[in-house]
C-alpha positions as CSV (number, residue, x, y, z in Angstrom):
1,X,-68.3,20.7,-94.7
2,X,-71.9,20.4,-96.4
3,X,-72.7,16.6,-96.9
4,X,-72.9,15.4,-100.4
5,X,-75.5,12.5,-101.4
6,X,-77.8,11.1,-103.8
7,X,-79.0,13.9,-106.4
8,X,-75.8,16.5,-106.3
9,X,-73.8,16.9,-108.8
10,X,-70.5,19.1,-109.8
11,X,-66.7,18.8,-109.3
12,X,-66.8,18.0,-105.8
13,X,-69.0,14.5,-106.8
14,X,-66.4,14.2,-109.9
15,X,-63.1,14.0,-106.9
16,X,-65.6,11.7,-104.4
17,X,-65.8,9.4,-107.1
18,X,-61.9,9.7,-108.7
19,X,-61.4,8.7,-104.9
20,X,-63.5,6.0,-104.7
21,X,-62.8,4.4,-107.7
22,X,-58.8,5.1,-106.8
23,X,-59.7,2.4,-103.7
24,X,-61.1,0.1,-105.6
25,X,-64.8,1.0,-105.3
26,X,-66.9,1.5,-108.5
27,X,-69.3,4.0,-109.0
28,X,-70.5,2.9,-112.1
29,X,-73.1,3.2,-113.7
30,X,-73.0,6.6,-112.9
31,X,-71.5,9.3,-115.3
32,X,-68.5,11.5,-113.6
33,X,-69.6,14.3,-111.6
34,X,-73.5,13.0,-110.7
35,X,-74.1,11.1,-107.2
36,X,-76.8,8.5,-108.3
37,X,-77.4,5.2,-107.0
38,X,-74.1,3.8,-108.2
39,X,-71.7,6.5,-106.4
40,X,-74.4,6.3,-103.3
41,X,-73.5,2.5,-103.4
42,X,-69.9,2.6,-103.8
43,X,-70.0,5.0,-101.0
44,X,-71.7,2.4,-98.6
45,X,-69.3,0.0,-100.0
46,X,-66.5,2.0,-98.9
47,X,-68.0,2.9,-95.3
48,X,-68.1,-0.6,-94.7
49,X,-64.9,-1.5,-95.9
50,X,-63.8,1.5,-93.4
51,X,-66.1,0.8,-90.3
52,X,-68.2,4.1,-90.6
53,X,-71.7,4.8,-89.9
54,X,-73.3,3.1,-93.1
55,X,-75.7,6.1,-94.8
56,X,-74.3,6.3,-98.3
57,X,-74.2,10.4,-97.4
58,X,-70.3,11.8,-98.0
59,X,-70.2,13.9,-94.6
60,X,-67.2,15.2,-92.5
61,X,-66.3,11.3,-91.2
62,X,-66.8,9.2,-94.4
63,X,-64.7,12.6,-96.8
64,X,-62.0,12.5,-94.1
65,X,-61.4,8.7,-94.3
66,X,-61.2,9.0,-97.8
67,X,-58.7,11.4,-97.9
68,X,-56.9,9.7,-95.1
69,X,-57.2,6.4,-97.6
70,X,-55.8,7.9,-100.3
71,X,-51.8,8.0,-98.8
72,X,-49.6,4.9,-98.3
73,X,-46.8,4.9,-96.0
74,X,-43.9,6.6,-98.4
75,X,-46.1,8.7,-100.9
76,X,-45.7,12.1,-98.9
77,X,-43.3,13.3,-96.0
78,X,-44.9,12.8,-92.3
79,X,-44.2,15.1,-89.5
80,X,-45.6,17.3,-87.2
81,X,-47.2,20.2,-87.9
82,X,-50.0,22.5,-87.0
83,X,-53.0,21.3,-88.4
84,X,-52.6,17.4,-87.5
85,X,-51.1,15.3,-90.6
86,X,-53.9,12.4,-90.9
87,X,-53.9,9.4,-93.3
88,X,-53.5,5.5,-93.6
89,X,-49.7,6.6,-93.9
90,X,-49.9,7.7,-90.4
91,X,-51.6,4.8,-89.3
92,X,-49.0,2.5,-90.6
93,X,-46.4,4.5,-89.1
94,X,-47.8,4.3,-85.7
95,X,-48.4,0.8,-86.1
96,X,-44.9,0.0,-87.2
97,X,-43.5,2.0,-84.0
98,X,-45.5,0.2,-81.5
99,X,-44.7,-2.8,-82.7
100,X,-40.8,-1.9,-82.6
101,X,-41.5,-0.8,-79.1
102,X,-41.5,3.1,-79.3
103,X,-44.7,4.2,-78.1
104,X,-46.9,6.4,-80.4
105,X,-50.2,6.2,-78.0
106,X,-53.4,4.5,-80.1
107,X,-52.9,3.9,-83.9
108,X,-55.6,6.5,-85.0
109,X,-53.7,7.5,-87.6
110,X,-53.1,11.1,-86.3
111,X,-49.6,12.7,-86.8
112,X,-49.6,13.9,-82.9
113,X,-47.0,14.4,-80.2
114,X,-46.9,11.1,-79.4
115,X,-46.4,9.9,-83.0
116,X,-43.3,12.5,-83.3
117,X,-41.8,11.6,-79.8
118,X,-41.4,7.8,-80.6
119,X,-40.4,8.9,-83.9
120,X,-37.2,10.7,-82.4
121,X,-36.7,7.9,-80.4
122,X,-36.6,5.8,-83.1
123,X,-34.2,8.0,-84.9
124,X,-31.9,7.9,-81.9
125,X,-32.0,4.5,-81.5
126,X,-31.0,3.5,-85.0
127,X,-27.7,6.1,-85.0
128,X,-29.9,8.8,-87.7
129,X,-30.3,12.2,-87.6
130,X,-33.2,12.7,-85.2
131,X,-35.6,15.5,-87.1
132,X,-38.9,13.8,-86.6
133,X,-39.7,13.8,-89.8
134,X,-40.4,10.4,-91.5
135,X,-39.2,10.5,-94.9
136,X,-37.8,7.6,-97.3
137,X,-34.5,6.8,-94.9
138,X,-37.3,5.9,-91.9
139,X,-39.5,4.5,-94.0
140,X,-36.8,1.9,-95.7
141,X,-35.1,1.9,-92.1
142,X,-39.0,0.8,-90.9
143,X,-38.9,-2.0,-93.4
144,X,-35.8,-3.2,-93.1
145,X,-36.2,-4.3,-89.6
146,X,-39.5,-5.1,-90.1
147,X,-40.1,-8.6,-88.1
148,X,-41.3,-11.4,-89.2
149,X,-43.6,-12.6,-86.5
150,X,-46.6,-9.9,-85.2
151,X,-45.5,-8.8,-81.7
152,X,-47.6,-7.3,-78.8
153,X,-47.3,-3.8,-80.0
154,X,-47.0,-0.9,-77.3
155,X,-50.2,-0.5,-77.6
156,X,-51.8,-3.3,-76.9
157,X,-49.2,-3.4,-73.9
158,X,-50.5,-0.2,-72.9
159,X,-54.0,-1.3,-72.8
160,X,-53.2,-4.6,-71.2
161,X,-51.6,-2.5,-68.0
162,X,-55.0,0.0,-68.5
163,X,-56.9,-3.2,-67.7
164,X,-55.1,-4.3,-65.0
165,X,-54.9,-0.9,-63.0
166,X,-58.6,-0.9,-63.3
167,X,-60.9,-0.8,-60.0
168,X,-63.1,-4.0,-59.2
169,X,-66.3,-1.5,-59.2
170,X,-67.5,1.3,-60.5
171,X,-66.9,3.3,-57.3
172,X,-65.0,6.4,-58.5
173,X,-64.8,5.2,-62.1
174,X,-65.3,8.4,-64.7
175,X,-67.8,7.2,-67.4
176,X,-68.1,9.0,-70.3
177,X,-71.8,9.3,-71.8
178,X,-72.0,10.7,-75.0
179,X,-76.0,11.2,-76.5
180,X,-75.0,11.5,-80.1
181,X,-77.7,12.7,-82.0
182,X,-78.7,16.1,-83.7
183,X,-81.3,18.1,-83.4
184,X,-85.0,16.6,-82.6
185,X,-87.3,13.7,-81.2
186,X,-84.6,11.7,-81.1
187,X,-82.1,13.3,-79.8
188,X,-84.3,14.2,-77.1
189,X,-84.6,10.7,-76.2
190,X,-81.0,9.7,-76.7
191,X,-81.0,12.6,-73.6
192,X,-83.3,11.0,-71.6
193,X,-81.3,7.7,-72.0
194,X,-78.2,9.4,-71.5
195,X,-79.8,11.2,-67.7
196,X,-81.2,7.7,-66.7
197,X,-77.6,6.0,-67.4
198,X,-75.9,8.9,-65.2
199,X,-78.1,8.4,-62.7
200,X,-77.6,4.8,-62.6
201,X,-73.5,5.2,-62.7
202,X,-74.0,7.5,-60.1
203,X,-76.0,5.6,-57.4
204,X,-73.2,3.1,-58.0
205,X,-70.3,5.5,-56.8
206,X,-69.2,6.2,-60.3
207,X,-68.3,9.6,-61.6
208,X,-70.7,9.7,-64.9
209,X,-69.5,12.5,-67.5
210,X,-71.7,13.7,-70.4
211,X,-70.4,14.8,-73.7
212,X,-72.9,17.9,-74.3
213,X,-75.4,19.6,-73.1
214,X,-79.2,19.1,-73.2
215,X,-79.4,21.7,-76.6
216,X,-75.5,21.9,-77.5
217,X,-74.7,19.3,-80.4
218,X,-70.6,19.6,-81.3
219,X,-69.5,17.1,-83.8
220,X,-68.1,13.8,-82.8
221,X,-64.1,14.5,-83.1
222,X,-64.8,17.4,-79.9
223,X,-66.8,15.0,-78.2
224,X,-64.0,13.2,-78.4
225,X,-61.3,15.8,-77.2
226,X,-63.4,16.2,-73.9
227,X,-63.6,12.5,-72.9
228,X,-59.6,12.6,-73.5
229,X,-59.6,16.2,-71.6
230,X,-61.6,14.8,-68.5
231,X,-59.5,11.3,-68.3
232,X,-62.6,9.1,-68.5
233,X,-61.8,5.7,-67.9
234,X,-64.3,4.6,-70.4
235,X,-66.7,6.0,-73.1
236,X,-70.5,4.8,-73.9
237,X,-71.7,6.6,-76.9
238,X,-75.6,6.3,-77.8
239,X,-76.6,6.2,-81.1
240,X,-79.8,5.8,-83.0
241,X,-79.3,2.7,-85.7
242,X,-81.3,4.5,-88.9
243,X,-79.7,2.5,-91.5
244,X,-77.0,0.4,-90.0
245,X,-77.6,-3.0,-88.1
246,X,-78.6,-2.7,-84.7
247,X,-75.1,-3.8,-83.0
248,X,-72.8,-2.6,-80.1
249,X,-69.1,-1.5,-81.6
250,X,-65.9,-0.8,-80.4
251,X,-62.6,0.4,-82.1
252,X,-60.9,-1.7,-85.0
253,X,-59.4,-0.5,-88.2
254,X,-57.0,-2.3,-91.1
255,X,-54.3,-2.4,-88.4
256,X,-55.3,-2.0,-85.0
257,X,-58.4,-3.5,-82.8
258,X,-58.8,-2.3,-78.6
259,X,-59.2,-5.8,-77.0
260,X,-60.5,-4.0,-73.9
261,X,-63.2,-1.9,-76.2
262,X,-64.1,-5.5,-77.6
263,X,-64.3,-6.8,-74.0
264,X,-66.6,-3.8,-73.2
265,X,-68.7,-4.0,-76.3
266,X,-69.4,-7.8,-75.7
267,X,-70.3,-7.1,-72.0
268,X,-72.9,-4.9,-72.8
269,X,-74.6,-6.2,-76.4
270,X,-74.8,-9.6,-73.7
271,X,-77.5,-7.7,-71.8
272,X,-78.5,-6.1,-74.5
273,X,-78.9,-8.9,-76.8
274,X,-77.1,-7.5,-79.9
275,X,-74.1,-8.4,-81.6
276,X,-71.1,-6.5,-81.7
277,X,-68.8,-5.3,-84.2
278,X,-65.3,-3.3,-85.0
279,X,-65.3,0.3,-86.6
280,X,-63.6,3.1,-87.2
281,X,-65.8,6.4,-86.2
282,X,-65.0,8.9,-85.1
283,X,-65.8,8.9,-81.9
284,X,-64.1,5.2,-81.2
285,X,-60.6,6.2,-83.1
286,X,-60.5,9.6,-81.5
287,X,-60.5,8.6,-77.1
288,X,-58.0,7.2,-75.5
289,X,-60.1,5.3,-73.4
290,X,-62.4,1.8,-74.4
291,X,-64.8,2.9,-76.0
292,X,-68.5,1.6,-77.8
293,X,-71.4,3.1,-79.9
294,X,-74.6,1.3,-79.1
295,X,-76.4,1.9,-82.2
296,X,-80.1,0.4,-82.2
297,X,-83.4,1.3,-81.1
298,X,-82.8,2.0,-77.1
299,X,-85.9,2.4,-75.0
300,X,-85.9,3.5,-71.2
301,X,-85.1,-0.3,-70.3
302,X,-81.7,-0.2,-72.2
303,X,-80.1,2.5,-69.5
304,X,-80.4,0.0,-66.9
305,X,-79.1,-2.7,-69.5
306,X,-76.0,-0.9,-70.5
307,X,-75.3,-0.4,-66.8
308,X,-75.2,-4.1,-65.7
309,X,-73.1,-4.6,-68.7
310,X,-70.5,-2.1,-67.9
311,X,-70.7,-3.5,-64.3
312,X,-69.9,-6.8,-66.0
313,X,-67.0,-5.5,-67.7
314,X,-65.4,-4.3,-64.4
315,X,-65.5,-8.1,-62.9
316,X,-64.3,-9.4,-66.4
317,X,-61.4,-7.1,-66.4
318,X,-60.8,-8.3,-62.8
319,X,-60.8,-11.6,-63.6
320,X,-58.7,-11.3,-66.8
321,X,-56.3,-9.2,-66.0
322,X,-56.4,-9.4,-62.4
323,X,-57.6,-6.0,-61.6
């Protein structure tokens, strides 16, 4: 999709902002339809509010979470279907299934195979007709049993036994290195990052992984797909900070956080000295695996840095959760 940002104008400004101000986000005092510097402020507002890269720009990430924002679990019918249902209605639903025990995979709020499979379980296990489709009978059925107390959600289970089946080294680990920049200077020197981090995973007997070529730049959701499609045990994404904080995130939304992302992030922004923080990109909701975005200025020095924290993060994990 083209981007949208200070200066356009048209319908397509007129639904961001019916949108935005459906969340709660005010665009005044802008007039309906122009992207001035209230609608470019309610649009940071709302990226950090959702955890996404803070640029006040309306690209591909920040228009699909707020379509995804705009649907509460019950407005619409969920099932599976060919492209993906996403939304906050999916998220919920994924949530509310993990925490009942039936496994949808990572609350990423993706309407996927997994999502559908614990759905029909649920069906079956509560004696109703078992269509995978989650209309008003789930969703009342969802709430009804609803428990009181917050549970250890299949999810967080799942990543708990991740972390435990981990090795004490990196020896054989698969370490996904993703240079995410586009074209020019700097993504030449998140490259040059990215080759000095491989070479350091590999002199430790780790299998390092990058997400693209040297002169290939596919957006963040494929780079995504290919960490899942290669099983890497964890993802480092390298990012340049422009306008948001210099910090080290990992994956947390409204209704789900990975602990062992948060363990990673706080092993490396150690060594680093940066702090760290939850979000929602793209890149962290869409692998399976822990994953973190180091977004600040990175020189040469900083490969060698994220290594010893990653190292780190292996003794941690053996220490925690006696790997």
């Amino acid at each position: 999709m083209r981007l949208y940002r200070q200066g356009d104008s048209g319908e397509a400004v007129r639904d961001i902002q019916q949108r935005l101000i459906g969340l709660g986000f005010d665009f005044a005092p802008d007039p309906p339809g122009e992207y001035l510097d209230g609608t470019a402020q309610a649009v940071k507002n709302f990226q950090v509010a959702r955890g996404l890269d803070l640029d006040g720009i309306v690209g591909s990430d920040t228009w699909r979470s707020l379509y995804e924002a705009s649907y509460q679990l019950g407005d619409r019918i969920l099932y599976r279907r060919s492209p993906m249902l996403r939304g906050d209605d999916v998220e919920e639903l994924q949530r509310r299934l993990n925490d009942l025990g039936f496994d949808a995979d990572k609350v990423d709020g993706v309407f996927g195979p997994h999502t559908h499979q614990a759905l029909l379980d649920f069906q079956s296990n509560r004696g109703m007709a078992e269509d995978g489709v989650a209309g008003p009978l789930v969703v009342r059925e969802l709430t009804a049993i609803r428990r009181g107390a917050p549970q250890a959600g299949r999810e967080r289970i799942r990543e708990r036994e991740w972390m435990r089946a981990l090795p004490t080294t990196l020896v054989g680990a698969r370490i996904f290195i993703d240079p995410a920049a586009h074209e020019g200077p700097a993504a030449d020197e998140l490259w040059r990052l990215a080759t000095s981090l491989a070479n350091y995973f590999q002199k430790l007997g780790a299998s390092p992984l990058l997400s693209r070529s040297v002169d290939v730049f596919p957006p963040a959701p494929i780079r995504a797909r290919r960490a899942n499609r290669l099983g890497a045990h964890l993802s480092v994404c390298l990012a340049n900070a422009d306008q948001d904080p210099e910090c080290v995130y990992f994956f947390e939304s409204d209704l789900a956080r990975s602990e062992a992302g948060s363990l990673l992030a706080e092993c490396v922004a150690t060594r680093l000295g940066l702090p760290t923080g939850g979000r929602a990109s793209a890149m962290l909701r869409g692998t399976r695996s822990p994953t973190i975005v180091t977004s600040a200025a990175l020189d040469e020095k900083a490969a060698e840095l994220i290594g010893h924290g990653v190292v780190d993060f292996f003794a941690c994990a053996a220490e925690q959760f006696g790997a």
